[in-house]
C-alpha positions in Angstrom: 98.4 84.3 117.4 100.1 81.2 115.9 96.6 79.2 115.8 95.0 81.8 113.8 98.2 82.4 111.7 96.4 81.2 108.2 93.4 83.2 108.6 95.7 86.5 109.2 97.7 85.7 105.8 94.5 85.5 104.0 93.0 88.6 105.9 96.9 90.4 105.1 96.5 89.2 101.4 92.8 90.3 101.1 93.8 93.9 102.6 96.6 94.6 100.4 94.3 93.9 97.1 91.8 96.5 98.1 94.6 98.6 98.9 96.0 97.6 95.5 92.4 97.9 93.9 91.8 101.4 95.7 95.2 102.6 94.7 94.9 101.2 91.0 91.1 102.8 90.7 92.4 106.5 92.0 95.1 107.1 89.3 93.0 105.8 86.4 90.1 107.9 87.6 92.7 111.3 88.0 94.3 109.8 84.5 90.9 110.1 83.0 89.5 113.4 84.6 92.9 115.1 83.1 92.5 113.4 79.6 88.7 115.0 79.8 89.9 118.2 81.1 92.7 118.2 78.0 89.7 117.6 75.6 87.4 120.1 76.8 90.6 122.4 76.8 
């Protein structure tokens, strides 16, 4: 655990910006699918 301590930060900080990425990418894509459904509207 404490030999392979660096690698699991960079695997912790890799994870959290995909979850950031993921989270970031699903409200623009519901942002945009309500601004189209406004228009068609």
């Amino acid at each position: 655990m404490m030999g392979g301590y660096g690698f699991g930060m960079m695997g912790m900080g890799l994870l959290v910006w995909l979850i950031n990425l993921f989270a970031i990418g699903a409200v623009v894509y519901l942002a945009v699918k309500l601004a189209l459904r406004k228009n068609k509207s």
